[in-house]
C-alpha positions as a Markdown table, in Angstrom:
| # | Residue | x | y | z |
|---|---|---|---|---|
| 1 | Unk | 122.3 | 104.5 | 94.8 |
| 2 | Unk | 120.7 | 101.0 | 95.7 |
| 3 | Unk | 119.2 | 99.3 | 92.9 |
| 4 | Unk | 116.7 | 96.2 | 93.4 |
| 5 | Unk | 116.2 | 93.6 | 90.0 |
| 6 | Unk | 113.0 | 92.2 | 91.3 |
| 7 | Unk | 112.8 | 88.6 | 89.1 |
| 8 | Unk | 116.4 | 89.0 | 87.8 |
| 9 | Unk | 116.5 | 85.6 | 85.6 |
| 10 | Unk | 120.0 | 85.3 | 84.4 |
| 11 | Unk | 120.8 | 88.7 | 84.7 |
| 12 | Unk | 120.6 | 90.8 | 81.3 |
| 13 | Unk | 118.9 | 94.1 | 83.7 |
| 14 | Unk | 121.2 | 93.2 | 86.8 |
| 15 | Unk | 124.3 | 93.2 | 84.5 |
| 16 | Unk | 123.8 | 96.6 | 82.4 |
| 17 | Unk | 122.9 | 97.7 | 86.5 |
| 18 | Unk | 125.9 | 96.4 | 87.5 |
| 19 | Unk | 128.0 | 98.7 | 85.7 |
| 20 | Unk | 126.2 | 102.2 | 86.4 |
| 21 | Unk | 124.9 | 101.5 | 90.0 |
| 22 | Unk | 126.9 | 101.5 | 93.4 |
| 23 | Unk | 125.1 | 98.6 | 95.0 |
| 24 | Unk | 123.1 | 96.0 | 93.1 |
| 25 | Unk | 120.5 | 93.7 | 94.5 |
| 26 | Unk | 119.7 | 90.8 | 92.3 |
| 27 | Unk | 116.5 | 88.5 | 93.4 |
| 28 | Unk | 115.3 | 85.3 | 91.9 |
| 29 | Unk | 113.0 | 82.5 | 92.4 |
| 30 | Unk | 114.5 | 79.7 | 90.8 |
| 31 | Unk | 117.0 | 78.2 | 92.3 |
| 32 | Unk | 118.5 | 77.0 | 89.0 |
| 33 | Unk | 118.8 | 80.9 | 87.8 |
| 34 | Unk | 119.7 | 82.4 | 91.2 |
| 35 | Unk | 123.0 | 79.7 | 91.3 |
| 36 | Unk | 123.6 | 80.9 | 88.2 |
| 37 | Unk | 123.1 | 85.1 | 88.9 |
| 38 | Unk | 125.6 | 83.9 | 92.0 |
| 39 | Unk | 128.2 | 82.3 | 89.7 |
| 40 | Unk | 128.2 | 85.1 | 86.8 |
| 41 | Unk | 128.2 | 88.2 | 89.2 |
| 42 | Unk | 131.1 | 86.2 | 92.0 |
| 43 | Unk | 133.4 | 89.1 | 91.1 |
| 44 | Unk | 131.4 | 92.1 | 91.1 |
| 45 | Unk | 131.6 | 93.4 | 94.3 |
| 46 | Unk | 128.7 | 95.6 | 94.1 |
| 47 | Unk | 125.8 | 92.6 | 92.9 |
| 48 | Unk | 124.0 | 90.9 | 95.6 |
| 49 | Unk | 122.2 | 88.2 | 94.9 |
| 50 | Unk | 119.2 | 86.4 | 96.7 |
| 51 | Unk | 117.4 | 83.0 | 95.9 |
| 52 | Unk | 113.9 | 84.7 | 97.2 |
| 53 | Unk | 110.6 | 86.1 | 96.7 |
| 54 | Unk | 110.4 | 88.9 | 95.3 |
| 55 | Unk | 107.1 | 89.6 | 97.1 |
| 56 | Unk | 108.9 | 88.5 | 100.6 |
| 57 | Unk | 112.2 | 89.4 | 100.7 |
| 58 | Unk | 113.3 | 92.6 | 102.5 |
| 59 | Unk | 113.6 | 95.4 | 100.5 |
| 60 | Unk | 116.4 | 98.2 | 101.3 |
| 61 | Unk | 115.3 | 100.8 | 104.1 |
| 62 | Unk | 117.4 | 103.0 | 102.9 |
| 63 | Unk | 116.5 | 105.0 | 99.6 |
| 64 | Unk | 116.8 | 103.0 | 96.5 |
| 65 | Unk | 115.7 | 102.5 | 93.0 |
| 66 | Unk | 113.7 | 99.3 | 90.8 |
| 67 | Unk | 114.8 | 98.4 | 87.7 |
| 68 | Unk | 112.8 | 95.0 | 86.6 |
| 69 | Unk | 111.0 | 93.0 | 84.2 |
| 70 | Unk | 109.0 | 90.5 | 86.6 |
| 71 | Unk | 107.5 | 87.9 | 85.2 |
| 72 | Unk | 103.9 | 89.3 | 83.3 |
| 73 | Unk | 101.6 | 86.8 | 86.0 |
| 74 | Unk | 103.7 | 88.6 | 89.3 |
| 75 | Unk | 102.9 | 92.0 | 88.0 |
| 76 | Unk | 100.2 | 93.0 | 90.9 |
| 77 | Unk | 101.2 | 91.0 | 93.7 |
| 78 | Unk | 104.9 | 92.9 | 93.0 |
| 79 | Unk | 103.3 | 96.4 | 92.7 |
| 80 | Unk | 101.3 | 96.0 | 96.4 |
| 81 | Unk | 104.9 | 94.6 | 97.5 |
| 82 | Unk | 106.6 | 98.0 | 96.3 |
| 83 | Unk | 103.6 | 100.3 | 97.0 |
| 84 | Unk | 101.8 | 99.5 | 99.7 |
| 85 | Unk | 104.7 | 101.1 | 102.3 |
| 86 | Unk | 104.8 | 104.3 | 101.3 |
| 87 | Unk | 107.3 | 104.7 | 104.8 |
| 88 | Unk | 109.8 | 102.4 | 103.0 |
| 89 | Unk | 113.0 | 103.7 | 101.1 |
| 90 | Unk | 111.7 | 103.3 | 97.4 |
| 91 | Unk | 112.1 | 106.4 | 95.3 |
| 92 | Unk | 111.2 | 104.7 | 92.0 |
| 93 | Unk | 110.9 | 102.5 | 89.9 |
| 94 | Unk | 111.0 | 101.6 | 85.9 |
| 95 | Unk | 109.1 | 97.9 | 85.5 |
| 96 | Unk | 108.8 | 96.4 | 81.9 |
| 97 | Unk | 105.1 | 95.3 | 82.4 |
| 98 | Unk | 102.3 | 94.3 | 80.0 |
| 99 | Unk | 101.5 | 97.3 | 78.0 |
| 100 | Unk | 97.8 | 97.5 | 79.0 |
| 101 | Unk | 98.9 | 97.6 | 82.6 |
| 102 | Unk | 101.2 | 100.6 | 82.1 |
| 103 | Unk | 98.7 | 102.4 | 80.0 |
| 104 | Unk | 96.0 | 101.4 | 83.1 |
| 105 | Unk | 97.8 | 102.6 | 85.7 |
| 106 | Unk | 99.6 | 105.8 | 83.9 |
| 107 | Unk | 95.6 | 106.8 | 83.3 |
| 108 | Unk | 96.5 | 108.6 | 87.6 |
| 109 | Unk | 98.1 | 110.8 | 86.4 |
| 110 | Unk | 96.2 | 111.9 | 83.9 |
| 111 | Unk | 93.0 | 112.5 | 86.1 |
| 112 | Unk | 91.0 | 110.5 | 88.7 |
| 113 | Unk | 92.1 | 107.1 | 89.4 |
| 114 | Unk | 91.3 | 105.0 | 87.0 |
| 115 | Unk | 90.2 | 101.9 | 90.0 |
| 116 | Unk | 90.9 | 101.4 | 93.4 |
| 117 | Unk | 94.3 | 100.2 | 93.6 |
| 118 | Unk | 95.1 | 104.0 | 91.8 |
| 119 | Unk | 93.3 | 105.7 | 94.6 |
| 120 | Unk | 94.6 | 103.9 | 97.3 |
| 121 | Unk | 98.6 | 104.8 | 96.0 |
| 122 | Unk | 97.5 | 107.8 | 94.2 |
| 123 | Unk | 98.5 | 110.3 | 97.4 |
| 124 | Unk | 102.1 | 108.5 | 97.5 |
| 125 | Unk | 103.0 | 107.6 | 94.4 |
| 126 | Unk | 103.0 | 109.4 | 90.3 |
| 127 | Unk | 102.7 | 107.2 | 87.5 |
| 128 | Unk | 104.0 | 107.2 | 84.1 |
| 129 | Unk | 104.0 | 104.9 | 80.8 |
| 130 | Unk | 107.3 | 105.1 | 79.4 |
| 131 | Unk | 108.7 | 103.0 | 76.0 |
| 132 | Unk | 106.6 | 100.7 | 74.4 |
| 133 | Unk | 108.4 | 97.7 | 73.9 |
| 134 | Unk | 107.4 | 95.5 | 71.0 |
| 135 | Unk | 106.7 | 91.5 | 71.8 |
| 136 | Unk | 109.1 | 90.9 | 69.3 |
| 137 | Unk | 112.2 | 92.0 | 71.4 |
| 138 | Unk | 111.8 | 89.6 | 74.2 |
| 139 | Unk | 112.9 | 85.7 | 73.9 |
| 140 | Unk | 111.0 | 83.7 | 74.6 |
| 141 | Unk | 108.3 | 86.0 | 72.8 |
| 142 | Unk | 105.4 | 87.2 | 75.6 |
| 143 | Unk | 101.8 | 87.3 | 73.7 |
| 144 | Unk | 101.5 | 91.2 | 74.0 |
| 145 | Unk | 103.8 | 94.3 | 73.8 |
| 146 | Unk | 105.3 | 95.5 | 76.8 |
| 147 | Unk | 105.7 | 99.1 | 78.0 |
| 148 | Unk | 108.0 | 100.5 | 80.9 |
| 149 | Unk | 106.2 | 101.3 | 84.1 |
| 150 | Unk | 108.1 | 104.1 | 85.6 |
| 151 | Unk | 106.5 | 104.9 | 89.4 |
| 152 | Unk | 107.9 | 107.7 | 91.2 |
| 153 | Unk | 107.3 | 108.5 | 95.3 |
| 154 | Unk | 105.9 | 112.0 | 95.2 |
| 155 | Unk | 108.4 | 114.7 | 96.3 |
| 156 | Unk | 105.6 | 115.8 | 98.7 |
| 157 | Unk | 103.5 | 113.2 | 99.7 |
| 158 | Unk | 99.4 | 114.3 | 100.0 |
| 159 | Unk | 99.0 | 111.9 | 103.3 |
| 160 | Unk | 101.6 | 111.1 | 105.7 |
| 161 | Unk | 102.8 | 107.2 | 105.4 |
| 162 | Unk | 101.5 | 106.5 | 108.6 |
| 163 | Unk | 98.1 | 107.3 | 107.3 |
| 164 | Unk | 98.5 | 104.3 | 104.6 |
| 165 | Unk | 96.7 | 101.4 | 106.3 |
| 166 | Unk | 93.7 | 104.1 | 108.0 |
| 167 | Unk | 93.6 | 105.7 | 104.4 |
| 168 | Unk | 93.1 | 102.2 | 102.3 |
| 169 | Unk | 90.6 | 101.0 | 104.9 |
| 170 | Unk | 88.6 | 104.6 | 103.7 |
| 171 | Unk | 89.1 | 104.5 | 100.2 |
| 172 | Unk | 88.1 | 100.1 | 100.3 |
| 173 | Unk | 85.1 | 101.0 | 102.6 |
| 174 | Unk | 83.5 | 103.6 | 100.3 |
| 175 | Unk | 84.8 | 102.7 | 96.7 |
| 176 | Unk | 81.3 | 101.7 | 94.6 |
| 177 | Unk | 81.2 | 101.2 | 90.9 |
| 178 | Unk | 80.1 | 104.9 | 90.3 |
| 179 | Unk | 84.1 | 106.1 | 91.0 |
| 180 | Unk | 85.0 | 103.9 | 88.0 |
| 181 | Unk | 85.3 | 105.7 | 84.6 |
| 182 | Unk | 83.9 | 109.3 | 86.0 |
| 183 | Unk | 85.0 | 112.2 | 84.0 |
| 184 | Unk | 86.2 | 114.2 | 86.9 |
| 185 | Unk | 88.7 | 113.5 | 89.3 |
| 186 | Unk | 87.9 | 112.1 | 93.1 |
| 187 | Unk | 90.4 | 114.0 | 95.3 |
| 188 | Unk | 90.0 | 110.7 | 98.1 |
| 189 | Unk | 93.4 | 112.2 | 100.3 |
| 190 | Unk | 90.9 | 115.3 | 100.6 |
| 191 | Unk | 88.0 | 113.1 | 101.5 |
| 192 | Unk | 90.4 | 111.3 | 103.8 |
| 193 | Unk | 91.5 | 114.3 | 105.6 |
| 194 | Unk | 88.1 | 116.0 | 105.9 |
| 195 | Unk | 86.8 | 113.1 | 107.7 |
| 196 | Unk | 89.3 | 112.5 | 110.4 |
């Protein structure tokens, strides 16, 4: 399978990747670590690497995988990237973020969503909090633990991926503060298909 490093630095995920996956697509920002992803993985003929965004580069349209640690600050704007086309190929993916973020967004599984961005991907997308991963491991040293994000596309999606951008316009237009923090669960892809 296709495996995306989203933020790929100089390489540590895109090189254990390397050696398990059939294809390997390494992005990175910096120019400076991008020349130097090009120049360490010149003989692996299954690494691909591209000096991009990893919020605007094209992602595979055929089914693939996300193994990453994006930078901490990137973490949302690389989730919407992922998430919000439920019609593209992802099948999941495992993202060392911030520890309070996995525990956030794991909390959709367990229950109603736990804000809006979890409702709007809750019909698509499962959520789990994997490993926690201690500050101490990483260099240079983040200022909070880390955990392992792992995001898988539901084997039976509640809404069709057409519905996405129809189905996030309904869940934005009547999200208040009184669906935060409720005890019991707000089914919205029933809401959502009651209404049509």
């Amino acid at each position: 399978m296709r495996v995306v490093d989203l933020g790929a630095g100089a390489g540590v995920i895109t090189g254990a990747l390397a050696v398990q996956a059939g294809s390997v697509l390494a992005v990175e920002i910096d120019p400076g670590l991008a020349a130097g992803l090009a120049r360490r993985f010149d003989r692996a003929p299954n690494v691909t690497v591209i000096h991009g965004d990893a919020c605007a580069v094209p992602l595979p349209l055929n089914p693939y995988r996300v193994v990453a640690n994006p930078p901490f600050a990137r973490t949302a704007a690389i989730l919407r990237r992922l998430l919000d086309d439920p019609a593209g190929g992802l099948v999941r993916a495992d993202l060392v973020v911030q520890w309070q973020v996995a525990r956030h967004r794991a909390r959709v599984g367990e229950g109603g969503p736990p804000d809006l961005l979890g409702a709007i991907w809750a019909p698509w997308w499962t959520f789990a909090r994997g490993r926690r991963l201690p500050a101490a491991g990483f260099h240079p040293r983040p200022g909070v633990d880390a955990a392992v994000l792992v995001i898988t596309a539901r084997p039976s999606p509640r809404l069709a991926p057409a519905d996405f951008a129809r189905y996030k316009a309904f869940v934005t237009a009547n999200w208040t503060a009184r669906w935060a923090g409720r005890t019991e669960p707000v089914d919205w892809a029933a809401r959502f298909r009651a209404r049509r």
